[in-house]
C-alpha positions as CSV (number, residue, x, y, z in Angstrom):
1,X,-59.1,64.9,148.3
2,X,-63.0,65.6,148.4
3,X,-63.2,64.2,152.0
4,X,-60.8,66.6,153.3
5,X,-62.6,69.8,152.2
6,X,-63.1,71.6,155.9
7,X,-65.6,73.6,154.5
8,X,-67.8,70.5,153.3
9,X,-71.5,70.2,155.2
10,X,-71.7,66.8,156.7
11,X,-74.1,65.8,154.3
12,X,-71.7,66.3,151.7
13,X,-68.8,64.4,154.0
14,X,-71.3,61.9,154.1
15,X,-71.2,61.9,150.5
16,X,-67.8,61.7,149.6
17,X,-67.1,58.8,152.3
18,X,-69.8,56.8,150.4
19,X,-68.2,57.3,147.0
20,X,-64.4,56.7,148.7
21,X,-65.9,53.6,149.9
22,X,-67.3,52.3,146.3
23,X,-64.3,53.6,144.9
24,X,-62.0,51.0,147.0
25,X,-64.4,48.6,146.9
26,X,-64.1,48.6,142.9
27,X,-60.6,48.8,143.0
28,X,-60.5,45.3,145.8
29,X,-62.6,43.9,143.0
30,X,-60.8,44.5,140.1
31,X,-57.6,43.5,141.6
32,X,-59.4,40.8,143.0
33,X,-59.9,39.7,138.9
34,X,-56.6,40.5,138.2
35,X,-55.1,37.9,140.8
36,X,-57.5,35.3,140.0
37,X,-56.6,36.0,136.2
38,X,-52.8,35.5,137.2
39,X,-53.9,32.6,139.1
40,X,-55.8,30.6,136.8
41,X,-52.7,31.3,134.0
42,X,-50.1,30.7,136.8
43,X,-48.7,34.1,136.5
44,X,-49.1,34.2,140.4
45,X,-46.1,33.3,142.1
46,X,-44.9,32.4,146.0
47,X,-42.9,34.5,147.3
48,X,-42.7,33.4,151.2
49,X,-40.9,35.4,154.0
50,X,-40.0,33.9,157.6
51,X,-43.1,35.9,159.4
52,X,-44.6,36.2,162.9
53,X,-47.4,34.9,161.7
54,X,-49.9,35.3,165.4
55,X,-49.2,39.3,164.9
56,X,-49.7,39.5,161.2
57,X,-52.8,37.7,161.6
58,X,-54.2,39.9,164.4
59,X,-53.1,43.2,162.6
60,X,-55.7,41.7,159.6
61,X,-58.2,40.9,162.1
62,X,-57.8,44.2,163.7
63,X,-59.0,46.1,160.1
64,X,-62.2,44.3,160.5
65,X,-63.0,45.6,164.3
66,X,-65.2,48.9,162.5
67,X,-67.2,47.1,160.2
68,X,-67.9,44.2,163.1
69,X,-69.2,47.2,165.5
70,X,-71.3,49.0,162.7
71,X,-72.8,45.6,161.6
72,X,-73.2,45.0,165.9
73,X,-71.2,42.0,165.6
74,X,-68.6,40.6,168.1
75,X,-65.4,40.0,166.4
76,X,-63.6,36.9,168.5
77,X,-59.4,36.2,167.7
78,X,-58.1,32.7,169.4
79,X,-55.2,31.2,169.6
80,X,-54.0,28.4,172.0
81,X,-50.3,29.6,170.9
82,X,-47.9,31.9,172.7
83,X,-46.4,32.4,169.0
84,X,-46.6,31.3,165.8
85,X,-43.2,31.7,163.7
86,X,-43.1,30.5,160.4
87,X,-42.8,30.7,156.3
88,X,-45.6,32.3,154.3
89,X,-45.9,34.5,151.5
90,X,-47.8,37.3,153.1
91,X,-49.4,39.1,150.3
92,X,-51.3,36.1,149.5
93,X,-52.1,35.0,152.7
94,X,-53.3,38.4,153.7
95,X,-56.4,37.8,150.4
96,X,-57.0,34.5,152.2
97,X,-57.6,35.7,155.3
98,X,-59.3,39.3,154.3
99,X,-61.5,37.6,152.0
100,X,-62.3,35.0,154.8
101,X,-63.4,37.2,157.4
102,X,-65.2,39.9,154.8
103,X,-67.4,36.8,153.7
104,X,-68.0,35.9,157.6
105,X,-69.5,39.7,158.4
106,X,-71.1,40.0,155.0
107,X,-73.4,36.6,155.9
108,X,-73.9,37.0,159.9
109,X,-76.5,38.9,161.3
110,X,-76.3,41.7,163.9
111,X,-75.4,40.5,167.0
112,X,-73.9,37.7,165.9
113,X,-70.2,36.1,166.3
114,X,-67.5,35.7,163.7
115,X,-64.3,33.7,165.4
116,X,-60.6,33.3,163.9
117,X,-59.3,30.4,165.2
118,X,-55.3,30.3,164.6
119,X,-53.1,27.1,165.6
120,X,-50.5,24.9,164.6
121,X,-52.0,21.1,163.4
122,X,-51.6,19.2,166.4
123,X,-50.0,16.0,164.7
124,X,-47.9,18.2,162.5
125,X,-46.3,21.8,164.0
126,X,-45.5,22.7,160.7
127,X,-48.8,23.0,159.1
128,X,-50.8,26.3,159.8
129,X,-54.3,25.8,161.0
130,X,-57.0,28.9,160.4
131,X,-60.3,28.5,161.0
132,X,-62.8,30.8,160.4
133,X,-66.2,30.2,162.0
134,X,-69.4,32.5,161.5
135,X,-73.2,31.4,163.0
136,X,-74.5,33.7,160.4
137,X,-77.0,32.3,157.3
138,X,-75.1,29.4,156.0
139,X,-75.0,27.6,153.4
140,X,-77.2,25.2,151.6
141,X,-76.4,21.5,151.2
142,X,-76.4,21.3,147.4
143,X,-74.0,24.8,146.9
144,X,-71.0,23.8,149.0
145,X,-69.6,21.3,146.7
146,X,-69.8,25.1,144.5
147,X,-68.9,27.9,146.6
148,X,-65.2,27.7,145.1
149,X,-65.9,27.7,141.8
150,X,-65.8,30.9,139.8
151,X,-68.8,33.2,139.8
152,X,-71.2,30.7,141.8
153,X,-73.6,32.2,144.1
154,X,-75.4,30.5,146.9
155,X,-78.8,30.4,146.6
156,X,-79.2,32.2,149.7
157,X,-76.7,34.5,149.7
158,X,-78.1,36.4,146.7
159,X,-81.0,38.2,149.4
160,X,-78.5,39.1,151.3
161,X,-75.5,40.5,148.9
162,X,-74.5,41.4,145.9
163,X,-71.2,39.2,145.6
164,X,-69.0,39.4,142.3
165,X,-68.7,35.2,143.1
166,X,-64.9,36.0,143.2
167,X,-63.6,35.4,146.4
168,X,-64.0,32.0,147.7
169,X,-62.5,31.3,143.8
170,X,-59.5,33.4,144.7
171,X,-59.3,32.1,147.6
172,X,-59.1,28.7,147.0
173,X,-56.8,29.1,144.2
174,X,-54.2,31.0,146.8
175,X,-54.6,28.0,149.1
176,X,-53.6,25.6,146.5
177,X,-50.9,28.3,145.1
178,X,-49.5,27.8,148.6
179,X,-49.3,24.2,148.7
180,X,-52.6,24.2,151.1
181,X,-56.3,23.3,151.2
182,X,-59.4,24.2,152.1
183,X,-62.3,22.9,153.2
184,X,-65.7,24.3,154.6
185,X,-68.5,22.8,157.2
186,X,-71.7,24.7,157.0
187,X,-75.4,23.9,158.4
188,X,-78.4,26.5,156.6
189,X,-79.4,28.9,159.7
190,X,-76.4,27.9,161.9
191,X,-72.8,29.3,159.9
192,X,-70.1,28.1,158.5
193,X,-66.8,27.2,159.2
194,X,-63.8,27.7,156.4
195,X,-60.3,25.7,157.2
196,X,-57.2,26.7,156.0
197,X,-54.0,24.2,156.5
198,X,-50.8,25.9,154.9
199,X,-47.1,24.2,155.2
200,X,-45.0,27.0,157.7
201,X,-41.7,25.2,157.3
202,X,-39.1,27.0,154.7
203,X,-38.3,22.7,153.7
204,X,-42.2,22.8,152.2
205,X,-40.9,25.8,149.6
206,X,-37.7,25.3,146.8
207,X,-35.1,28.2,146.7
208,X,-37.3,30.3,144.1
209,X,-40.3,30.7,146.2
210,X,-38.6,32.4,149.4
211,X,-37.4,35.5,150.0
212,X,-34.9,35.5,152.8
213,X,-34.9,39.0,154.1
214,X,-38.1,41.0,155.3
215,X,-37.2,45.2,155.4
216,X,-38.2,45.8,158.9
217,X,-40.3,49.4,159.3
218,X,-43.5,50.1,160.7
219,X,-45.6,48.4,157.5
220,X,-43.5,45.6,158.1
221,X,-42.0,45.1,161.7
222,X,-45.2,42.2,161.9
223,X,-43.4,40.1,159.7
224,X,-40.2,39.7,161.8
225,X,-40.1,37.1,164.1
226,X,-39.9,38.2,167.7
227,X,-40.8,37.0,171.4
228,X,-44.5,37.1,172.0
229,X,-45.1,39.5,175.0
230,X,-48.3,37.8,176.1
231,X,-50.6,34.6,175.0
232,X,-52.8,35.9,171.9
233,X,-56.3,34.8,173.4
234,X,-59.9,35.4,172.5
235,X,-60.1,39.5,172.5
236,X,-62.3,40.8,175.5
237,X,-63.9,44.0,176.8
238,X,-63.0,45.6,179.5
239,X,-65.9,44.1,181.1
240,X,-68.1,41.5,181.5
241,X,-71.3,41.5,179.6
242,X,-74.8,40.7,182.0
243,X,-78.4,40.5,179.9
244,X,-81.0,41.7,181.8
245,X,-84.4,40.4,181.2
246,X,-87.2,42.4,182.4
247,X,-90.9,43.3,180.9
248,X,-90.7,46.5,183.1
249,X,-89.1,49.3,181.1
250,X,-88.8,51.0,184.5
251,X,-87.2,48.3,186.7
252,X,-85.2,47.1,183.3
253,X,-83.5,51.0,182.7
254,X,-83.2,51.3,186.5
255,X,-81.1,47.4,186.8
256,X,-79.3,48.6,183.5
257,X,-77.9,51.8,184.8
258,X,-77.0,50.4,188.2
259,X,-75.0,47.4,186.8
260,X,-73.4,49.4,183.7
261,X,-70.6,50.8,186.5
262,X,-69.6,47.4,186.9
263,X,-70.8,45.1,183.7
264,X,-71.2,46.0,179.8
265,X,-75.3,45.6,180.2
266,X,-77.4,44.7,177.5
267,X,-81.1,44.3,178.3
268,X,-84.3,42.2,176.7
269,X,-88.3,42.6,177.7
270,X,-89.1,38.8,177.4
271,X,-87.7,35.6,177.5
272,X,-87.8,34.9,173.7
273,X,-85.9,38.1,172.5
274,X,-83.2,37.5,175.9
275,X,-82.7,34.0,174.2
276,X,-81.7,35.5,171.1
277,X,-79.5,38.3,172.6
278,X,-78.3,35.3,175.0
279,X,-76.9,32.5,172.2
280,X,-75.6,36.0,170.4
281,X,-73.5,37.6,173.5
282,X,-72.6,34.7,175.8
283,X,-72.7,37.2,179.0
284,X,-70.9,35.8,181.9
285,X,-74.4,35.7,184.3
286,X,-78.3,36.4,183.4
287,X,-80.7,38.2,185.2
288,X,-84.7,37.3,184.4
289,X,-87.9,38.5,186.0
290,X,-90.3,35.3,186.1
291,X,-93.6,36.7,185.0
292,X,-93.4,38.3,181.6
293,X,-95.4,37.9,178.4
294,X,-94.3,36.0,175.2
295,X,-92.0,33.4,176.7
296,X,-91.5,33.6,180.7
297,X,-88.4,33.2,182.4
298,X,-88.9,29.8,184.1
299,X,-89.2,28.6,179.9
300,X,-86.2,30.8,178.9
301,X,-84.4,29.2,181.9
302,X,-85.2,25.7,180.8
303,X,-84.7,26.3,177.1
304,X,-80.7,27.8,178.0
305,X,-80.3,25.1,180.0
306,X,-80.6,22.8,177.4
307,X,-79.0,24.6,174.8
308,X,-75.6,23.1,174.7
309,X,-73.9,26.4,173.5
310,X,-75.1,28.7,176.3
311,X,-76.3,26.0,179.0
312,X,-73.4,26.8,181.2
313,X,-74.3,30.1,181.5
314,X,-75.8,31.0,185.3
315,X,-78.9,32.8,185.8
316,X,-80.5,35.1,188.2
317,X,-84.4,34.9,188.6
318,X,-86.2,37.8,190.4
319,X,-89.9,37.4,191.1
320,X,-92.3,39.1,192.8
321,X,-93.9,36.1,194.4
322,X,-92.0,34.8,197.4
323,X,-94.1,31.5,197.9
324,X,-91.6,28.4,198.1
325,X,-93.1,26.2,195.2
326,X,-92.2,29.3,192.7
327,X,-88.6,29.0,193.8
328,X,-88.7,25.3,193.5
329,X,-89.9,25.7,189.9
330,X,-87.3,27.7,189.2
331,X,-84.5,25.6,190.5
332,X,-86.0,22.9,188.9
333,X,-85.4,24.7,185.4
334,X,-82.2,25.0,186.5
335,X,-82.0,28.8,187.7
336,X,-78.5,29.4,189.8
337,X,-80.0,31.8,191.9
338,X,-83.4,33.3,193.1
339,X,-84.3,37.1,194.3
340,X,-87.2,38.3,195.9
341,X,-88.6,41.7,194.4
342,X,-88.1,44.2,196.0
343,X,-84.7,43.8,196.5
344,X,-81.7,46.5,197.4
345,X,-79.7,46.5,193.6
346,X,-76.5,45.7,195.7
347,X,-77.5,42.4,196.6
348,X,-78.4,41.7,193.4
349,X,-74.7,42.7,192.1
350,X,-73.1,41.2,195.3
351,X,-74.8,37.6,194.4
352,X,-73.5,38.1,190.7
353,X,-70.1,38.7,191.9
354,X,-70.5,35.9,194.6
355,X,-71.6,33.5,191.2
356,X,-68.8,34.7,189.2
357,X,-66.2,34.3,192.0
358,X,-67.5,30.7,192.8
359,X,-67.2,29.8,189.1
360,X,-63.8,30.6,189.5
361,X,-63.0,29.5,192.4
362,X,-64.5,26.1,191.3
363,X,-62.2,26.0,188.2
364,X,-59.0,26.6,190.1
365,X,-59.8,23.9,192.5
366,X,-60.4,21.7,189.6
367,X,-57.0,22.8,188.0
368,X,-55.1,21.9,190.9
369,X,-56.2,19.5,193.2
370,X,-55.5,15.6,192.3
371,X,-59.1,14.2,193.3
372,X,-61.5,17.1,192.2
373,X,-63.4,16.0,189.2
374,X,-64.8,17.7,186.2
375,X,-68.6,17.1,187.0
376,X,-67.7,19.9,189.5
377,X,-67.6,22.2,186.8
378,X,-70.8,21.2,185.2
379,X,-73.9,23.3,186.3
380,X,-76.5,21.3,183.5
381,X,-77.3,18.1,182.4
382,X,-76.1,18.6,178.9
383,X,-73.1,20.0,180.3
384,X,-72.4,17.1,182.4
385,X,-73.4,14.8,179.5
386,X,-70.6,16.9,177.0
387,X,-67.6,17.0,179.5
388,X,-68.7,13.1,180.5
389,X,-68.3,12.5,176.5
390,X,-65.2,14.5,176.3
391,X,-63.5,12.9,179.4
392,X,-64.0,9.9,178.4
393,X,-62.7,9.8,175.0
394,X,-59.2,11.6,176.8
395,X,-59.2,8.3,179.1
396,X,-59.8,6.2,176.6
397,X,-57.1,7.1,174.4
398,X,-54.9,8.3,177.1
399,X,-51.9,6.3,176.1
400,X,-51.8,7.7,173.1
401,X,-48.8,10.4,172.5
402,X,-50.7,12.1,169.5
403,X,-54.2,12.5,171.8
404,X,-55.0,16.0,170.4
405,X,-58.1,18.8,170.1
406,X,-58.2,17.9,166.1
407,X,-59.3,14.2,167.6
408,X,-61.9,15.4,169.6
409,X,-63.0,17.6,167.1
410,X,-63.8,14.8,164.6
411,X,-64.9,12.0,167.2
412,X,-67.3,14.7,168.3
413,X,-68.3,16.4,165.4
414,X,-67.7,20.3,166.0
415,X,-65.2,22.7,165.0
416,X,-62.1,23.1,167.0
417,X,-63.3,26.9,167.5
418,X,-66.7,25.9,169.3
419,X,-64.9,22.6,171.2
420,X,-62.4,25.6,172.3
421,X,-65.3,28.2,173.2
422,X,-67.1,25.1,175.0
423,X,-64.4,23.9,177.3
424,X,-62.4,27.7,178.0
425,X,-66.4,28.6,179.6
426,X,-66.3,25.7,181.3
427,X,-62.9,24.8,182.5
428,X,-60.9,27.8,182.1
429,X,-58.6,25.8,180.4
430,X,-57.9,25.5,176.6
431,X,-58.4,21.9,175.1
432,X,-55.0,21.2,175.1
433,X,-54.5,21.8,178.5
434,X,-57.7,19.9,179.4
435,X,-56.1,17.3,178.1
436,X,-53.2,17.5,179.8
437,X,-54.9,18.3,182.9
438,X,-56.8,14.7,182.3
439,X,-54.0,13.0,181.4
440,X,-51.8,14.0,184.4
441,X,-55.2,13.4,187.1
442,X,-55.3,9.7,185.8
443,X,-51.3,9.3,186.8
444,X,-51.9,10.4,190.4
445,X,-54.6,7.7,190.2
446,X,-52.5,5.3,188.9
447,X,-49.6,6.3,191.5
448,X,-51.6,6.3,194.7
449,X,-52.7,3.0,193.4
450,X,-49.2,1.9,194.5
451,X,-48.7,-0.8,191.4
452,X,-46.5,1.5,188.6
453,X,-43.3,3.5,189.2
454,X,-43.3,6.9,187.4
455,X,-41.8,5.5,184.3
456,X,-44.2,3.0,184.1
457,X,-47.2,6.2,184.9
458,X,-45.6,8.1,182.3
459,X,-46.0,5.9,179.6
460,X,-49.5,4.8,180.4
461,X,-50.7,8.8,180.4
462,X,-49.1,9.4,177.0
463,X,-46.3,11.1,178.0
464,X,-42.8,10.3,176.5
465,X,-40.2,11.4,178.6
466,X,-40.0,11.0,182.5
467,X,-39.0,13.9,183.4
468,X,-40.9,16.3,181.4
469,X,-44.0,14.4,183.2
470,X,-42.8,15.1,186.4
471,X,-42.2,19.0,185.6
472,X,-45.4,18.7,184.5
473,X,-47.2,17.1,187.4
474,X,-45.2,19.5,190.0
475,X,-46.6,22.6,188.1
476,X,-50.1,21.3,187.9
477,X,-50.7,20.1,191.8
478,X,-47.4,21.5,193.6
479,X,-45.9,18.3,194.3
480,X,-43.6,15.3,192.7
481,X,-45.3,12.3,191.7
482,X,-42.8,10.4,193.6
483,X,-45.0,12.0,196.8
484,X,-47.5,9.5,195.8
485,X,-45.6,6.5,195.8
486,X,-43.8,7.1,199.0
């Protein structure tokens, strides 16, 4: 093979990469024609194998972790699952999801996010949920009703690639081929979001479409079923990313350096471009100067604050000016924290772990203490206003045994990727168990009220079985329920 010529320049390495990489991309698409040929004539058959299908999944992610990093975009898996057994024919659902997530990169910009969000339907555990969620280009009103048919372009997709048009055909075609569907949510600027829903159960295929035995070796081990060692969650770094936001190229390199043996630092010289980064990233805390040109960071404060995807986000302002209405200013666009320049570097990094920890803190106390509410968790108005909407439609419905995320999703019209994103920053907690955590904080209410017995609790808080509720409620707050009643 060319590439591995040792006495090749790299220039000509170079080369020969490029034309291996054409080479395989010609070959994806003209297998790519051959299945959707097979398809359309129903040549293409199911063939499903019992699977673990929360490793399989992640080993197909994982092939997509280069391209993210050369295109500077932050690949996200998530799953509220320890494991996710089940039928599927894996060849076919490996072209769903590669084409999927190739379609994600290909539209989003640098520094964007591409999330694969993996779960089991929450009315129905045998129906496969994938979501795949991009906040790249989008796509235009009039062209999603077309996306799926053969050839068909979006009008804005044509600046930014040269698709054959085949994919999202293919795709669909594997989804139906599978007994599944597919459906796609999209707003021009914003992303898109492409749902899979496959039947896992072997009952959902007759005797001809499965293939009872998997050959377990190393190309295959994924496929057998086996104990989860951990929860799959959203994948993270090692550490946790700060922006920095400083005109001074001085200071900025100087506060970059410093924090980069504790944080994975990225850095912006005004407001606007640290917004960008910002709604891009997510970091964990930002730092802003005050005074800089182009949008200033009292503005850049207020405009995260009201952004509801990054408004939970603290931030750090250091100024220069140590008069008390400047602070006020700042606290009153909603700044977390305020440090007068100049300032020793380890006081800034001690108030950012201080911030971090008390974040923390806050969310445990919330977890497991009967009377602590979720306002506590809420650092913005438009924080406070989503959890208020999100609380409430758990209370109102809390009798209800089939109260799910998929609920939520629809009564509050975002995708159950961004719902999760929304409420794990916030709560620590996945949506499920915010739920959960709701429900079981409204029957020590109930009980302390001293008018229903457990049984009677158990029913109101949409739980089913006595006993599992009181498991339940001794994990969450250390204690029986009886406690209360007593």
């Amino acid at each position: 093979m060319l590439e591995e010529n040792s006495h090749a320049t790299d220039y000509e390495k170079s080369r020969y990469n490029l034309i291996y990489q054409n080479a395989s991309r010609l070959l994806n698409l003209v297998n790519q024609v051959l299945d959707f040929r097979k398809a359309q004539s129903g040549e293409l058959k199911l063939k499903v194998t019992e699977t673990n299908i929360l490793t399989y999944s992640k080993n197909i992610f994982d092939s997509f972790k280069e391209m993210a990093y050369n295109k500077k975009i932050k690949l996200n898996f998530i799953s509220e699952d320890d494991e996710i057994n089940g039928w599927i024919d894996n060849d076919k659902y490996d072209k769903i999801l590669y084409n999927l997530l190739s379609n994600a990169l290909k539209f989003t910009n640098k520094n964007g996010n591409v999330d694969l969000y993996i779960r089991l339907k929450d009315t129905v555990e045998d129906i496969l949920v994938i979501e795949v969620t991009d906040d790249g280009i989008g796509i235009p009103l009039k062209s999603q009703e077309k996306i799926f048919k053969r050839f068909y372009q979006a009008s804005n997709s044509k600046a930014n690639n040269t698709g054959s048009g085949i994919g999202l055909s293919l795709v669909k075609s594997l989804v139906a081929i599978h007994k599944g569907n597919i459906a796609v949510e999209s707003t021009q600027g914003k992303g898109s979001t492409f749902k899979v829903e496959l039947p896992i159960d072997r009952a959902s295929y007759v005797h001809k479409e499965v293939f009872e035995y998997a050959i377990k070796n190393d190309n295959l081990s994924m496929l057998i079923p086996e104990k989860a060692a951990k929860k799959i969650i959203q994948n993270t770094d090692l550490k946790e990313k700060i922006l920095v936001i400083e005109d001074n190229s001085e200071l900025r390199k100087y506060l970059v350096d410093y924090l980069s043996d504790y944080y994975k630092v990225y850095d912006a010289e005004n407001g606007e471009e640290g917004l960008k980064i910002c709604r891009q990233i997510k970091p964990i805390v930002c730092v802003t100067d005050v005074m800089m040109p182009i949008m200033d960071g009292l503005e850049f404060c207020r405009q995260l604050k009201n952004d509801e995807f990054i408004s939970h986000i603290p931030v750090v302002m250091l100024t220069a000016l140590s008069e008390n209405m400047d602070k006020v200013k700042g606290y009153d666009t909603g700044a977390d924290a305020y440090l007068v320049k100049p300032f020793e570097p380890l006081l800034l990094k001690t108030v950012i772990e201080n911030m971090i920890k008390s974040r923390l803190e806050l969310k445990q106390k919330f977890s497991g203490e009967v009377e602590s509410k979720v306002s506590m968790l809420t650092h913005s108005p438009i924080d406070e206003e989503f959890m208020e909407k999100v609380t409430n439609l758990i209370n109102d419905n809390l009798s209800e045994v089939d109260l799910s995320t998929e609920f939520l999703c629809d009564k509050l019209g975002v995708s159950s990727s961004k719902l999760y994103r929304k409420i794990k920053e916030l709560t620590d907690l996945a949506p499920n168990e915010f739920i959960r955590t709701i429900r079981l904080k409204k029957s020590a209410e109930l009980l302390k009220s001293k008018k229903y017995n457990v049984s009677e609790v158990t029913n109101l808080v949409g739980f089913n079985d006595p006993l599992y509720f009181s498991r339940c409620f001794k994990k969450q707050f250390g204690f029986p329920p009886s406690k209360l009643i007593n």
